[in-house]
KEVEXMAR-583457 format. One record per residue (C-alpha): x, y, z. Coordinates in Angstrom, 1 decimal, always signed. Layout:
<atoms>
+--------+--------+--------+
!     px !     py !     pz !
+--------+--------+--------+
!      X !      Y !      Z !
...
+--------+--------+--------+
</atoms>
This chain:
<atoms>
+--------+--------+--------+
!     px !     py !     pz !
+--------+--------+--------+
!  +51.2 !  +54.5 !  +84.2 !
!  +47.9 !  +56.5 !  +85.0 !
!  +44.9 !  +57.1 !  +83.1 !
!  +42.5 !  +60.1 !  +83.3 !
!  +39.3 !  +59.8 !  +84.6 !
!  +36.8 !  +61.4 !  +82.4 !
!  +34.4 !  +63.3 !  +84.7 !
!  +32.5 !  +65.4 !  +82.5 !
!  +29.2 !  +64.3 !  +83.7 !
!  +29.8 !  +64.0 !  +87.3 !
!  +33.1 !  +65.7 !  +88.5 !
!  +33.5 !  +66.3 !  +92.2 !
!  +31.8 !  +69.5 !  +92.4 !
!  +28.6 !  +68.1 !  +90.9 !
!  +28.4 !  +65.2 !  +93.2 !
!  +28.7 !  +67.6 !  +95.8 !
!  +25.5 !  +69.4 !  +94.2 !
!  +24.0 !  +66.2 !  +94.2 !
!  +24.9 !  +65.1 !  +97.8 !
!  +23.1 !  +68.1 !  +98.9 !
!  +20.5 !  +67.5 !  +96.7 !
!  +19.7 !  +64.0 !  +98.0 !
!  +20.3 !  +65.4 ! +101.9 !
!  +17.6 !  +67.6 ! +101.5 !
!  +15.2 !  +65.4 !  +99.9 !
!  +16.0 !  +62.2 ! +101.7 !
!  +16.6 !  +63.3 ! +105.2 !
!  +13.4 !  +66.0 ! +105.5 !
!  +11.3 !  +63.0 ! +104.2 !
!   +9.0 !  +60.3 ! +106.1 !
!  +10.6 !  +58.3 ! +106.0 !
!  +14.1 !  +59.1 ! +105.8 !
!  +16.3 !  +57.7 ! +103.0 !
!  +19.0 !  +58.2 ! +100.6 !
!  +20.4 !  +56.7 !  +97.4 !
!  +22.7 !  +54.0 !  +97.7 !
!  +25.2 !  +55.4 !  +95.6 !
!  +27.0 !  +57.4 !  +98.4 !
!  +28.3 !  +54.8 !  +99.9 !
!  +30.9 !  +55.0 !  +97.1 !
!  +33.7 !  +57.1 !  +98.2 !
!  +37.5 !  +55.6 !  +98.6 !
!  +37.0 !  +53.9 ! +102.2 !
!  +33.2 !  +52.8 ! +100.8 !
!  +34.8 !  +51.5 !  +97.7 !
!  +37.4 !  +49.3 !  +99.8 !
!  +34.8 !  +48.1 ! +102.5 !
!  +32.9 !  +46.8 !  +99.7 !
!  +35.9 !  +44.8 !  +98.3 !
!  +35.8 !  +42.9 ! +101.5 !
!  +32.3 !  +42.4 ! +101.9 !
!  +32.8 !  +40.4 !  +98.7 !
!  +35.0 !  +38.3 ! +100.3 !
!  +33.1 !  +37.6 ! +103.4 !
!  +31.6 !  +33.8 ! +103.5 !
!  +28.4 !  +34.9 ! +104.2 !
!  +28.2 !  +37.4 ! +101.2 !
!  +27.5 !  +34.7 !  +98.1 !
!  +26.6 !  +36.9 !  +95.6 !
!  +30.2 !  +37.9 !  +94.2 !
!  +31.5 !  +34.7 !  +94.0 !
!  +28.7 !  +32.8 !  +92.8 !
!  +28.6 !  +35.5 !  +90.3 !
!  +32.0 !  +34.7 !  +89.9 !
!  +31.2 !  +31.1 !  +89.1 !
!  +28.9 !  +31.5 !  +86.5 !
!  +31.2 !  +33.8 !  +84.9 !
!  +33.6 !  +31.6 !  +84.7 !
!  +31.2 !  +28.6 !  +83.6 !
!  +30.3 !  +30.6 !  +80.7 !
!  +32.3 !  +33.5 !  +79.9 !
!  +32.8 !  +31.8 !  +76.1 !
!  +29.2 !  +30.9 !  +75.6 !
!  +28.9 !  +34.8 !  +76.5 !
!  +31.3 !  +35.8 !  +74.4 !
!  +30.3 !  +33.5 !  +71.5 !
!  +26.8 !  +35.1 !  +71.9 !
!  +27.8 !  +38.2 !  +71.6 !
!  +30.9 !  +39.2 !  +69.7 !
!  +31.5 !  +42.5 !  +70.6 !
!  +33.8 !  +44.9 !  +69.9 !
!  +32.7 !  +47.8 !  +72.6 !
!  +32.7 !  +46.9 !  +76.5 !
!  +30.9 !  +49.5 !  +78.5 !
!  +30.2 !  +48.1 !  +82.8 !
!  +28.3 !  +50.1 !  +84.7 !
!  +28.8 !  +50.5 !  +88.4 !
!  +32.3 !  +48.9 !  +87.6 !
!  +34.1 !  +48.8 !  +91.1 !
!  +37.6 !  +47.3 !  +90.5 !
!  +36.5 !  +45.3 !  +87.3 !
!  +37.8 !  +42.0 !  +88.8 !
!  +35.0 !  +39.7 !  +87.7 !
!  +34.8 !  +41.4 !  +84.4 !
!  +37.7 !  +40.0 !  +83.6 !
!  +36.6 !  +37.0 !  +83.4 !
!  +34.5 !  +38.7 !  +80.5 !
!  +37.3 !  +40.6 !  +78.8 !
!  +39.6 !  +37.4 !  +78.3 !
!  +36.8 !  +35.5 !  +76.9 !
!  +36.0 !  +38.3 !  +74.2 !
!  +39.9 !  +38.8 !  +73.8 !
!  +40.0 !  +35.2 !  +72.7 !
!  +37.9 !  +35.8 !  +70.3 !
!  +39.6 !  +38.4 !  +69.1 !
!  +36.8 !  +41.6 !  +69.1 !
!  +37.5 !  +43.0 !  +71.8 !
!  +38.5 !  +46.8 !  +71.0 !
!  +37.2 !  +49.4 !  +74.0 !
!  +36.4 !  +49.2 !  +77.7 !
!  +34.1 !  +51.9 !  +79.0 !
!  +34.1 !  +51.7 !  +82.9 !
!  +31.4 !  +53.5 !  +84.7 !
!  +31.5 !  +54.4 !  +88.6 !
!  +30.6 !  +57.5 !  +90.6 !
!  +33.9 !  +56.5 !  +92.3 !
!  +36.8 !  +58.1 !  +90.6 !
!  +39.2 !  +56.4 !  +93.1 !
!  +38.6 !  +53.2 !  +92.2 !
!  +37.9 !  +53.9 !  +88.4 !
!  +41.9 !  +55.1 !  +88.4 !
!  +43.3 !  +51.7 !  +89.9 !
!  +41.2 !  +49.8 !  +87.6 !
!  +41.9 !  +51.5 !  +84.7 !
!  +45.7 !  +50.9 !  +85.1 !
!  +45.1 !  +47.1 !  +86.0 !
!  +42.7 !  +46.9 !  +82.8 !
!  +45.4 !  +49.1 !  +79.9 !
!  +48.6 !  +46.1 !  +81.3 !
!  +46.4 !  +43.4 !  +80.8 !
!  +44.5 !  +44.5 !  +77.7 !
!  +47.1 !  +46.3 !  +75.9 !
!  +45.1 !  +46.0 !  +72.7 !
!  +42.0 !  +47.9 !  +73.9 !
!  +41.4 !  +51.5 !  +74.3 !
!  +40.5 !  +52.0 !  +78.5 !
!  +38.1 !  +54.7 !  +79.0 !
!  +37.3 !  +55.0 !  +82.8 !
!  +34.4 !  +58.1 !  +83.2 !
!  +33.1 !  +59.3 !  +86.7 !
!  +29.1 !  +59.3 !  +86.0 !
!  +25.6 !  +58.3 !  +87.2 !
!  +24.4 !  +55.4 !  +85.0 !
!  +21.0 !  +56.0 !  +86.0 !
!  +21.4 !  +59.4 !  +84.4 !
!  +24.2 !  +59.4 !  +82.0 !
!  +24.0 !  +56.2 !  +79.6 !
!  +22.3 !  +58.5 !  +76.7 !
!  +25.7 !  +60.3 !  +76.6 !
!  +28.5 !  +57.0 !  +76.3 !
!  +30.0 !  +56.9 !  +72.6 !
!  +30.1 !  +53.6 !  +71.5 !
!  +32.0 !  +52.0 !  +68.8 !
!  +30.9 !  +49.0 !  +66.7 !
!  +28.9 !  +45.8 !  +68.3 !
!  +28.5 !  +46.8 !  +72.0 !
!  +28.0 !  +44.7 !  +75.3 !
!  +26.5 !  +47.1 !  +78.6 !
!  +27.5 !  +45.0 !  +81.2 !
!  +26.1 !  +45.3 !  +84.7 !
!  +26.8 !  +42.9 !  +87.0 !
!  +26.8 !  +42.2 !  +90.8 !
!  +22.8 !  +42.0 !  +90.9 !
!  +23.2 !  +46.0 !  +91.1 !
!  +20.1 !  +46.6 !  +89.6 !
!  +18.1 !  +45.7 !  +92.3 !
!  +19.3 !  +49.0 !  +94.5 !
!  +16.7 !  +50.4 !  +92.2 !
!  +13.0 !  +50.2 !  +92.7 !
!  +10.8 !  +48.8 !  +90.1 !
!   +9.7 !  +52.4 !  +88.8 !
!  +13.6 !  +53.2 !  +88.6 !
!  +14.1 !  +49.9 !  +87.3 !
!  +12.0 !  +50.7 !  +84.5 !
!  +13.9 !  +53.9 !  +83.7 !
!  +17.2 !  +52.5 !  +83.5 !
!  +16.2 !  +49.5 !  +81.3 !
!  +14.2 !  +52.3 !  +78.9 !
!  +17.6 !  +53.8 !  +78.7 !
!  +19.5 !  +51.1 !  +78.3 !
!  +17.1 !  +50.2 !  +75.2 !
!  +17.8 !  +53.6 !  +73.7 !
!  +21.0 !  +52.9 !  +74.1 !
!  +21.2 !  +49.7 !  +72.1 !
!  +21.5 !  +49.8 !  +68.4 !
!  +20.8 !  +46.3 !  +66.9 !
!  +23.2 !  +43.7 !  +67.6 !
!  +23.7 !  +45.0 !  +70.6 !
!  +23.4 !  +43.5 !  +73.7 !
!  +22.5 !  +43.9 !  +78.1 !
!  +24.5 !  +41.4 !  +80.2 !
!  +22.7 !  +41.7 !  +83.5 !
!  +23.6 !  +40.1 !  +86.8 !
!  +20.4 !  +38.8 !  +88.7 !
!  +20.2 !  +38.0 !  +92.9 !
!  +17.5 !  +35.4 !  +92.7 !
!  +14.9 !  +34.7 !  +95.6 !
!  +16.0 !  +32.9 !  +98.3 !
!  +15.6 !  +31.9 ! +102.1 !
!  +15.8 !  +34.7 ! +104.1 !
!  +18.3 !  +32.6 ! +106.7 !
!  +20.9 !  +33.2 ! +103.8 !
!  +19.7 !  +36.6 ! +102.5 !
!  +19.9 !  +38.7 ! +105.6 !
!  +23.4 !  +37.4 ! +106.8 !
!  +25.1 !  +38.4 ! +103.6 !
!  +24.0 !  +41.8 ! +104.7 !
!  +24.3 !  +41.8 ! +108.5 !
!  +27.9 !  +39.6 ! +108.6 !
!  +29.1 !  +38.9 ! +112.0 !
!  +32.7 !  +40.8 ! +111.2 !
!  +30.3 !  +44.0 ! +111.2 !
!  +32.1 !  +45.3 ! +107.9 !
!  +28.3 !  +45.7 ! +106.2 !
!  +27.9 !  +47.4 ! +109.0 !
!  +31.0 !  +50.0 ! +109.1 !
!  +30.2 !  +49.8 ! +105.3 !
!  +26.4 !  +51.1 ! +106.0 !
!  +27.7 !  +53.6 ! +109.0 !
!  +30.0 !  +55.3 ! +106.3 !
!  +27.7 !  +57.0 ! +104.8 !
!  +27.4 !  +59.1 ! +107.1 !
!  +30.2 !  +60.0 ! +107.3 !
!  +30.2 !  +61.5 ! +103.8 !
!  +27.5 !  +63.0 ! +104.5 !
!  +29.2 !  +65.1 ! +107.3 !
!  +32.4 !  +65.4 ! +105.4 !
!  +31.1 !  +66.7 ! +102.2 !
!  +28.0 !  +69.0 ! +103.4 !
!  +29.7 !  +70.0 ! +106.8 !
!  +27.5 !  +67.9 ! +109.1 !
!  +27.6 !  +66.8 ! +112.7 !
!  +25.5 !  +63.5 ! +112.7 !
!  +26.9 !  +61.6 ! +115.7 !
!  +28.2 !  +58.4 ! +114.0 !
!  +27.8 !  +56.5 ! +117.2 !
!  +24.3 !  +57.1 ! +117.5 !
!  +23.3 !  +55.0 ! +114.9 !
!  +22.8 !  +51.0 ! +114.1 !
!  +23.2 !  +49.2 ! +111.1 !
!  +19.6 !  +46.7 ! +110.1 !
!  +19.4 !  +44.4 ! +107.3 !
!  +15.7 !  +43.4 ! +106.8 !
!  +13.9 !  +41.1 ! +104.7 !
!  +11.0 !  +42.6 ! +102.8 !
!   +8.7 !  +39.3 ! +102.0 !
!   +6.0 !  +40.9 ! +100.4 !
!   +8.6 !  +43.2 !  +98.0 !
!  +11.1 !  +40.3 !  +97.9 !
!  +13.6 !  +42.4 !  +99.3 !
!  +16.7 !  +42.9 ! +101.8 !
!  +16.5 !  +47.0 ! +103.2 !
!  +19.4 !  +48.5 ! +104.5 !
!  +18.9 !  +51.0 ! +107.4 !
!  +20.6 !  +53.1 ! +110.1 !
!  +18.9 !  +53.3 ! +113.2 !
!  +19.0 !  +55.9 ! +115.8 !
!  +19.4 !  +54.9 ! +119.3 !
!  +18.5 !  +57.7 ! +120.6 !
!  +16.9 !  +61.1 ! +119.9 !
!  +19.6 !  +62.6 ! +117.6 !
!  +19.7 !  +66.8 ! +116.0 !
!  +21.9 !  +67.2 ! +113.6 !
!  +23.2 !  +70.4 ! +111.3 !
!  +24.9 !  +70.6 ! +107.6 !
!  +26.4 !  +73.9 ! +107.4 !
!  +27.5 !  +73.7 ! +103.9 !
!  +24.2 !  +74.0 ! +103.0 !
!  +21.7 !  +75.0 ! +106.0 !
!  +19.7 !  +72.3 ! +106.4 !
!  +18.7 !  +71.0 ! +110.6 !
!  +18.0 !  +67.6 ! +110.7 !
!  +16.3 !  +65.0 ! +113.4 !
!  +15.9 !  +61.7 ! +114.2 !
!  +13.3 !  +60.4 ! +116.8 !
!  +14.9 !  +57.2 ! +118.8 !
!  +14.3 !  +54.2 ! +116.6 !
!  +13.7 !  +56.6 ! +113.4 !
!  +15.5 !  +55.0 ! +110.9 !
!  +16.9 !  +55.8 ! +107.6 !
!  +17.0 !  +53.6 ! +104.6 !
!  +20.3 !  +53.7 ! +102.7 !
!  +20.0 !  +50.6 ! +100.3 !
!  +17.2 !  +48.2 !  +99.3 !
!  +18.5 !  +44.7 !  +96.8 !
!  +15.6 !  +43.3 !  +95.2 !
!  +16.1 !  +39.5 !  +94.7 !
!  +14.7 !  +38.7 !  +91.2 !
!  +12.2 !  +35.7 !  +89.6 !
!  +13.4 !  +34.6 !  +85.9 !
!   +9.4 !  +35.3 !  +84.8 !
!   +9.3 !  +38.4 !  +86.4 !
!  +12.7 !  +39.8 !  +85.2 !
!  +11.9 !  +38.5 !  +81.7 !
!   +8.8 !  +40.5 !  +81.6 !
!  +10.8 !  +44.3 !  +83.2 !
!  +12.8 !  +44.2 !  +80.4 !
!  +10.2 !  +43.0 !  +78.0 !
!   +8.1 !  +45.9 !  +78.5 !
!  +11.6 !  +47.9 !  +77.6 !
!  +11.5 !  +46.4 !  +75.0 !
!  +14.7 !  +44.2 !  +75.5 !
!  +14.7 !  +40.5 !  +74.8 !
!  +16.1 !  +37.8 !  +77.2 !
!  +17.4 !  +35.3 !  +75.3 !
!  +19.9 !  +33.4 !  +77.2 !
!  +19.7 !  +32.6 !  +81.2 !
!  +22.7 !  +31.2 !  +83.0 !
!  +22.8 !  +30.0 !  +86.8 !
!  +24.9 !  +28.5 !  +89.2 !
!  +24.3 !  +24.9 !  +90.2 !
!  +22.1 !  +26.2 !  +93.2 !
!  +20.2 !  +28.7 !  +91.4 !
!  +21.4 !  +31.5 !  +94.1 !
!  +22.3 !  +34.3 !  +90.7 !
!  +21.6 !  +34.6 !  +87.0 !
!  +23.4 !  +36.2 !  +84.3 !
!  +21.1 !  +36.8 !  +81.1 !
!  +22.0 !  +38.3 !  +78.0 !
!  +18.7 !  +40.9 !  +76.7 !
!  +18.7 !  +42.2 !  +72.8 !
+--------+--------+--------+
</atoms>
């Protein structure tokens, strides 16, 4: 069985468009960066699925055991009939979700959002076998960007877990949850995942494991970059950093060049160069406060009105009207 991947807002040409876009912007600026969402391809997509099963990576599977603490108070809270994750991966944990609102008999849709179209297609399949009663509707596109255009049917859940949100700063952060609220018709409802602040002796190894996949994970970015724009960025040449940002309350990803390094994208004509030490910042995770969360999306105009947590207090899950 396959399913079509709808990717009308982002096929692979306009990613491409976007790649470059970000290349040119990120990599001419001081200092460097790029979006996190490149990291997505097939090979990013399955590095990822074993950084969630590292020991030192907490966040999936305490995520994991809140989900299934609560999964039917969820449900119960919000009856919906429309299912729509963002930044959906391989869904596993969201089905945890799905059962839950299958019991209760609403479920009707599943709208699965990923710029990876790889890994959109195998979950798609998994999801239509095990909910044959639900319409599966896998789409390629930028949540960020893209959330104004998702039809919706009936009562609707946006789901975004894995504590994805804090890739974006608070200005973005702001924009997405403005979105979301134009989004929402009433009854509706966010189902956000939350990292919460914590030690930094347990943050920065669950981005800096000693198996070095975060690290292959982080050094594969650049290697889309050279496969899609036609680069020559010598791999090698860079390290992987995880860093703790006390003051920002956050862990920042970056590649680091060892040594002096030119670089050219042909595809589009841009020279690029990297002092030794210059680094590049691929990903920051913001770890979240209930308070301050609570007051992001109340100036969205969404309100928080249930707050689960593990028995440490390591991850939330709150459900926003």
């Amino acid at each position: 069985m396959s399913i079509s991947v709808d990717d009308s807002f982002l096929d692979s040409a306009g990613a491409t468009d976007e790649l470059a876009e970000d290349a040119r912007t990120g990599l001419t600026s001081i200092p460097k960066s790029l979006p996190p969402r490149w990291f997505y391809d097939a090979r990013g997509s399955q590095l990822f699925e074993q950084i969630t099963e590292l020991p030192e990576y907490y966040p999936t599977r305490t995520e994991a055991q809140i989900l299934q603490a609560h999964a039917d108070d969820i449900a119960s809270a919000a009856p919906v009939e429309t299912v729509i994750e963002l930044g959906s991966g391989s869904s596993i944990k969201t089905r945890l979700l799905l059962d839950a609102w299958q019991r209760g008999g609403t479920l009707r849709r599943i709208i699965t959002v990923d710029v990876s179209a790889s890994a959109l297609s195998e979950a798609a399949v998994s999801l239509a076998a095990r909910y044959p009663a639900a319409d599966v509707l896998p789409i390629r596109a930028d949540f960020t960007r893209h959330l104004d255009g998702l039809a919706k049917t009936g009562r609707t859940a946006i789901v975004f877990l894995g504590s994805t949100i804090g890739n974006l700063d608070p200005a973005e952060r702001a924009s997405f949850f403005s979105g979301v609220r134009s989004a929402l018709e009433p009854g509706d409802v966010l189902l956000l995942g939350t990292d919460l602040v914590k030690p930094a002796e347990i943050l920065v190894p669950a981005y800096d494991d000693a198996a070095g996949v975060t690290a292959a994970f982080n050094l594969n970015v650049l290697r889309v970059l050279n496969r899609e724009l036609g680069g020559d960025l010598p791999i090698e040449a860079f390290d992987h950093r995880a860093v703790w940002n006390r003051l920002d309350e956050r862990i920042e990803m970056r590649l680091r060049a060892a040594r002096e390094v030119w670089a050219r994208f042909s595809r589009i004509g841009l020279d690029v160069h990297f002092d030794a030490g210059e680094e590049l910042l691929t990903e920051i995770s913001s770890k979240f406060r209930r308070e301050g969360i609570t007051a992001e999306l109340a100036l969205a105009g969404l309100n928080l009105t249930h707050w689960w947590v593990d028995p440490a207090e390591f991850f939330a899950l709150s459900l926003s009207q």
